[in-house]
C-alpha positions as CSV (number, residue, x, y, z in Angstrom):
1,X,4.2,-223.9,68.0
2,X,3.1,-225.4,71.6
3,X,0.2,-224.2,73.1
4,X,-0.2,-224.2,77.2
5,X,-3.3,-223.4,79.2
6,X,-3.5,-223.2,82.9
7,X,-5.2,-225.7,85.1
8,X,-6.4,-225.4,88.9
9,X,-6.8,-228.9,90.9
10,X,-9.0,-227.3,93.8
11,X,-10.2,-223.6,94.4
12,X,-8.3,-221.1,95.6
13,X,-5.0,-223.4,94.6
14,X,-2.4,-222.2,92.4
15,X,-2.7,-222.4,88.4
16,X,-0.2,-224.7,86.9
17,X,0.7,-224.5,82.8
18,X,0.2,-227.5,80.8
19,X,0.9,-228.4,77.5
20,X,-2.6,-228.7,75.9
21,X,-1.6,-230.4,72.5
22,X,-4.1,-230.9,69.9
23,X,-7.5,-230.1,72.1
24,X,-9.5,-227.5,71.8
25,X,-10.2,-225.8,75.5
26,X,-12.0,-223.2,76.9
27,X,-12.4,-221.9,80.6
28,X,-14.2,-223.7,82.8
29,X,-13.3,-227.1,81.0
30,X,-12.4,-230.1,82.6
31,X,-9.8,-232.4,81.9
32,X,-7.3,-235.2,82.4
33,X,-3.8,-234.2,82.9
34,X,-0.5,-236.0,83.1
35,X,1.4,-235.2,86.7
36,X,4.1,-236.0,89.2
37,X,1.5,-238.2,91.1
38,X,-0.1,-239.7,87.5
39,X,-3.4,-238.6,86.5
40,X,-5.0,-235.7,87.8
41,X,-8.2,-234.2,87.5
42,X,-8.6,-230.3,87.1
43,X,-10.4,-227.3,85.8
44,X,-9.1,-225.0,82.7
45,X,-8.9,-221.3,84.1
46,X,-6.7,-219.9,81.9
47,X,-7.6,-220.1,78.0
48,X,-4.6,-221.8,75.7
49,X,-1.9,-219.4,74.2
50,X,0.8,-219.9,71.9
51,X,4.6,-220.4,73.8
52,X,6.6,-218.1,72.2
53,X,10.0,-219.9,71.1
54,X,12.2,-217.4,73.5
55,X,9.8,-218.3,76.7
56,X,10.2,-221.7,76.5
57,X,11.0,-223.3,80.0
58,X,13.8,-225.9,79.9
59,X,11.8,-228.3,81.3
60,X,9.0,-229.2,79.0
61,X,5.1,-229.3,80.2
62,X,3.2,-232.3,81.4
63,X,0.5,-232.8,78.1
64,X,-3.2,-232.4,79.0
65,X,-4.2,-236.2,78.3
66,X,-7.8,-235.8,77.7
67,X,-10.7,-233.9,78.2
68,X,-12.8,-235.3,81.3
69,X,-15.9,-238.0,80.2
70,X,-18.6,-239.4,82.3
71,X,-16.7,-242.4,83.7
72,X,-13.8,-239.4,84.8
73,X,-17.1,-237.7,86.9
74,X,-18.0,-240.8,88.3
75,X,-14.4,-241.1,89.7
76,X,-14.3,-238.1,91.3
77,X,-17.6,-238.7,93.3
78,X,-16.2,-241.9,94.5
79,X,-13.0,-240.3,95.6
80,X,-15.1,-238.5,97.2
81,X,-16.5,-241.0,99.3
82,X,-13.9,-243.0,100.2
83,X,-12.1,-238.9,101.4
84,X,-15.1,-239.3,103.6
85,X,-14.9,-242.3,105.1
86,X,-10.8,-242.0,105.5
87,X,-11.3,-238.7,107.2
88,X,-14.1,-240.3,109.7
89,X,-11.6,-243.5,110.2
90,X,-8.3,-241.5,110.9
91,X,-10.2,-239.6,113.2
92,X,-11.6,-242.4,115.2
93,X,-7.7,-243.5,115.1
94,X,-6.3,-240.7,116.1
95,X,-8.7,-240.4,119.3
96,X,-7.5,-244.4,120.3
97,X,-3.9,-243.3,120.0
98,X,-4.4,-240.5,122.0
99,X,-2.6,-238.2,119.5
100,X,-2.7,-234.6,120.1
101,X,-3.5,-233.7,116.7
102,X,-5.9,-232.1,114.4
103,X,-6.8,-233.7,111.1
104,X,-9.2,-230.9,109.1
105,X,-8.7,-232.5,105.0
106,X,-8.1,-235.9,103.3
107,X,-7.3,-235.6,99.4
108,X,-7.2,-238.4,97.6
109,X,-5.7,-238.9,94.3
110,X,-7.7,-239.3,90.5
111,X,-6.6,-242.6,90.7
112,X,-7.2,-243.2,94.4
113,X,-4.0,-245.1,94.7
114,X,-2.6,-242.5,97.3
115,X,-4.4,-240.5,100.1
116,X,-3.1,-237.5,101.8
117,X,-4.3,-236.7,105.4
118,X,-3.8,-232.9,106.2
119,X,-3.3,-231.9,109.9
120,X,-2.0,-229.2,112.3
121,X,-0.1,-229.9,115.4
122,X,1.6,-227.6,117.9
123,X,4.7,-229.7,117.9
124,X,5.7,-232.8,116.1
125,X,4.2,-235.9,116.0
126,X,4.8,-239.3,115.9
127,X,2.1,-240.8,113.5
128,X,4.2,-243.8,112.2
129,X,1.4,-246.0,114.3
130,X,-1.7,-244.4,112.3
131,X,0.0,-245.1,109.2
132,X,-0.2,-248.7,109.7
133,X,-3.9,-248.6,110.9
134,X,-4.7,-246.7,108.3
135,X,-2.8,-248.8,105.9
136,X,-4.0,-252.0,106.8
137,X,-7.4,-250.8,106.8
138,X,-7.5,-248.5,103.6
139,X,-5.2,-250.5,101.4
140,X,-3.5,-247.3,100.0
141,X,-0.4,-245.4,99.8
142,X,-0.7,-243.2,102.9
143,X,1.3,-239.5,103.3
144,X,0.8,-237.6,106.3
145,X,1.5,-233.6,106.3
146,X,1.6,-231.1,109.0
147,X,0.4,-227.8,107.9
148,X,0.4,-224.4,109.5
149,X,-2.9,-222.5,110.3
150,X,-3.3,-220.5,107.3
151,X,-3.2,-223.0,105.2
152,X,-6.0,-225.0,107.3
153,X,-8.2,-221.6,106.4
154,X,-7.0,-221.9,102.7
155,X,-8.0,-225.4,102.2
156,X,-11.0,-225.5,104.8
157,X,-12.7,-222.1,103.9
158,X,-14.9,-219.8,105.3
159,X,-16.6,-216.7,106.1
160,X,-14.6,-214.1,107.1
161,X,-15.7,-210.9,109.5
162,X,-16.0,-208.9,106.1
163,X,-19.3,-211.2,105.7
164,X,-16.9,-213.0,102.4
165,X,-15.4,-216.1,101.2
166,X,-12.1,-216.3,102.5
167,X,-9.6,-214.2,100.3
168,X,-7.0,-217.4,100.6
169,X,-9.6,-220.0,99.5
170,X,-11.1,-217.9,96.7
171,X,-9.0,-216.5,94.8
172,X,-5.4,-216.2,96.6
173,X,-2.8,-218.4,94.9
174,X,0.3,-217.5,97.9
175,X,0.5,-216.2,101.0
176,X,2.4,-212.7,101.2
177,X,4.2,-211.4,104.2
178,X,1.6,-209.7,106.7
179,X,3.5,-207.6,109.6
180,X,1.5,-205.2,112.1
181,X,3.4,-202.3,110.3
182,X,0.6,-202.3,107.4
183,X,-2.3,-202.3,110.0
184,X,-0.4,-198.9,111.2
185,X,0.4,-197.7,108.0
186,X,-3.4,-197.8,107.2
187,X,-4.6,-196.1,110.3
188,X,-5.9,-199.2,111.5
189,X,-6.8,-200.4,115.0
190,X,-3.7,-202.4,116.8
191,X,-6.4,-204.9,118.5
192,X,-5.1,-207.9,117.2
193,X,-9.2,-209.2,117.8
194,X,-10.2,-206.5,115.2
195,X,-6.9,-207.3,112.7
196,X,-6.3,-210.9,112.7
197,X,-8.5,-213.6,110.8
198,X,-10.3,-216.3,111.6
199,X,-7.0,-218.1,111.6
200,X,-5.9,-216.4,114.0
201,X,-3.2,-214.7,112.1
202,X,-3.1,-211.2,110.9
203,X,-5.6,-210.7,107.6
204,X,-4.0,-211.4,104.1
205,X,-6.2,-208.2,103.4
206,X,-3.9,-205.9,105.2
207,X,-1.6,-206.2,102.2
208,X,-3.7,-205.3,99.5
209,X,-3.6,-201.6,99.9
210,X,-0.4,-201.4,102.1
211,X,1.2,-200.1,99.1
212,X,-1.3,-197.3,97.9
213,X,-1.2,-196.1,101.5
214,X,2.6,-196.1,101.1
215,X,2.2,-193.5,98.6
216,X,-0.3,-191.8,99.3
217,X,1.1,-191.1,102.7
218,X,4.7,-189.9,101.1
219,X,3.0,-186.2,100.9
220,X,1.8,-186.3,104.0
221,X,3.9,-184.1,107.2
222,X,4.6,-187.5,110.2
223,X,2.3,-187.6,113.2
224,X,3.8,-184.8,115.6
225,X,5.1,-182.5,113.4
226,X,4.2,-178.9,114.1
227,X,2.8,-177.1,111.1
228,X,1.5,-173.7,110.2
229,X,-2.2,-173.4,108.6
230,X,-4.3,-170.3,108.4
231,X,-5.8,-171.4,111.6
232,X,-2.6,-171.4,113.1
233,X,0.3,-173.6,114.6
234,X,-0.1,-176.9,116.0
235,X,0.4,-180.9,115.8
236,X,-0.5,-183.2,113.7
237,X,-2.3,-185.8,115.3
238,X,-4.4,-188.1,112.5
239,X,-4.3,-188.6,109.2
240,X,-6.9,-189.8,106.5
241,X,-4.9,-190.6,103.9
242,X,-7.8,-191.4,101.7
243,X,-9.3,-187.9,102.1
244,X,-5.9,-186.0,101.5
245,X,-7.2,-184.7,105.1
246,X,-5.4,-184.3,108.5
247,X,-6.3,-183.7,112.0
248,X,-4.1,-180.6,114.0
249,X,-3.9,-180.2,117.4
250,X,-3.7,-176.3,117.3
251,X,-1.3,-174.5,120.3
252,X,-4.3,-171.8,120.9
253,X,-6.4,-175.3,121.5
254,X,-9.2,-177.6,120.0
255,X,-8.8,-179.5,116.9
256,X,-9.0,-178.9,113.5
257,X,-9.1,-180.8,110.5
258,X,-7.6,-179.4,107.2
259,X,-6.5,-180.4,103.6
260,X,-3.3,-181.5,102.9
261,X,-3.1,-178.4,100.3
262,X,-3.9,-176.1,103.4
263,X,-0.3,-176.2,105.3
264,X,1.2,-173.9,104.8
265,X,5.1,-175.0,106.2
266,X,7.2,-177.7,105.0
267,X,5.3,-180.8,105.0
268,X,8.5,-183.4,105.3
């Protein structure tokens, strides 16, 4: 039977299967692998498992080619480099044209027979004039791609205002929908300075406990609702979900707060 193990190319990127043959790997190895693009160089983060003969896809795994030696090292460091120096070039080109773009991340191959130079733009841009400078001058297969903002943060990193690595550069493999409804679902300030990150969009983060709120917030009587407690009737006006508490606006006046196992009406 076929064994496959997963391999990550850069951190925080997605884990792709390969067929890992007759090597023995562990997590945290790094290897050689076979790909669209030719060689690649990448990091074991899944240990190898047997491919059950049902799960089989119906197109068949690239094959791990080997298990990453000195000289492989070596040729990442100079890639490296020469991502340094295309990034400080393009940029220099990119100020003489007079483009209005933003280049953040050049990647370069394991072979360095192709670069790709990562940028953000609010509109299109004509770049088929920096592909020849940077043609003539890098003697390389050249592909330019526009990205959108998040994926900048992904690929750049960063601190967020947690005082943490970016979620999207550590550990995220995808981007999930983010809409404002989760920051209100959680009880959360609308201030779009206090929700959005430091891409400017709304915080991946909002999604990981959307759900649980969700739930937890099924029991709970909607913001408004009158209700009866032993303190008497009033409004709802705050709930903390996490708690099982809510805040009542009571008719006699002043505000309590109460446990959800407290009302004493219908809680719908």
């Amino acid at each position: 039977m076929q064994k496959k193990v997963g391999i990550r190319f850069k951190t925080g990127g997605k884990i792709y299967d390969f067929n890992c043959g007759a090597f023995v790997l562990n997590v945290g190895d790094q290897v050689i692998v076979e790909t669209a693009k030719g060689l690649g160089f990448g990091t074991v983060k899944t240990a190898p498992e047997l491919i059950e003969e049902g799960k089989k896809s119906r197109k068949p795994l690239e094959k791990v080619f080997r298990k990453a030696n000195d000289k492989d090292l070596n040729q990442v460091e100079h890639n490296k480099i020469l991502e340094r120096e295309a990034h400080a070039f393009c940029l220099k080109s990119i100020k003489d044209l007079g483009l209005k773009m933003n280049l953040f991340s050049v990647e370069s191959t394991f072979d360095a027979s192709r670069l790709t130079f990562f940028f953000t733009a609010d509109g299109r841009v004509d770049f088929r004039q920096l592909v020849k400078i940077l043609v003539n001058r890098l003697r390389v297969r050249i592909e330019m791609r526009q990205v959108g903002i998040r994926n900048q943060a992904k690929m750049c990193g960063g601190m967020g205002r947690c005082g943490r690595i970016f979620c999207c550069s550590s550990f995220m493999e995808k981007f999930e929908p983010v809409s404002i409804r989760m920051a209100k679902q959680q009880g959360l300030s609308l201030n779009p300075t206090k929700i959005s990150g430091q891409c400017g969009r709304l915080m991946c983060c909002l999604t990981f406990e959307n759900e649980t709120y969700r739930q937890l917030k099924k029991d709970f009587p909607k913001i408004g609702k009158i209700v009866t407690t032993k303190n008497g009737r009033g409004k709802v006006t705050r709930h903390n979900v996490i708690c099982n508490r809510l805040t009542v606006r009571l008719e006699e006046g002043g505000d309590t707060e109460i446990s959800l196992d407290d009302i004493i009406t219908d809680r719908r």
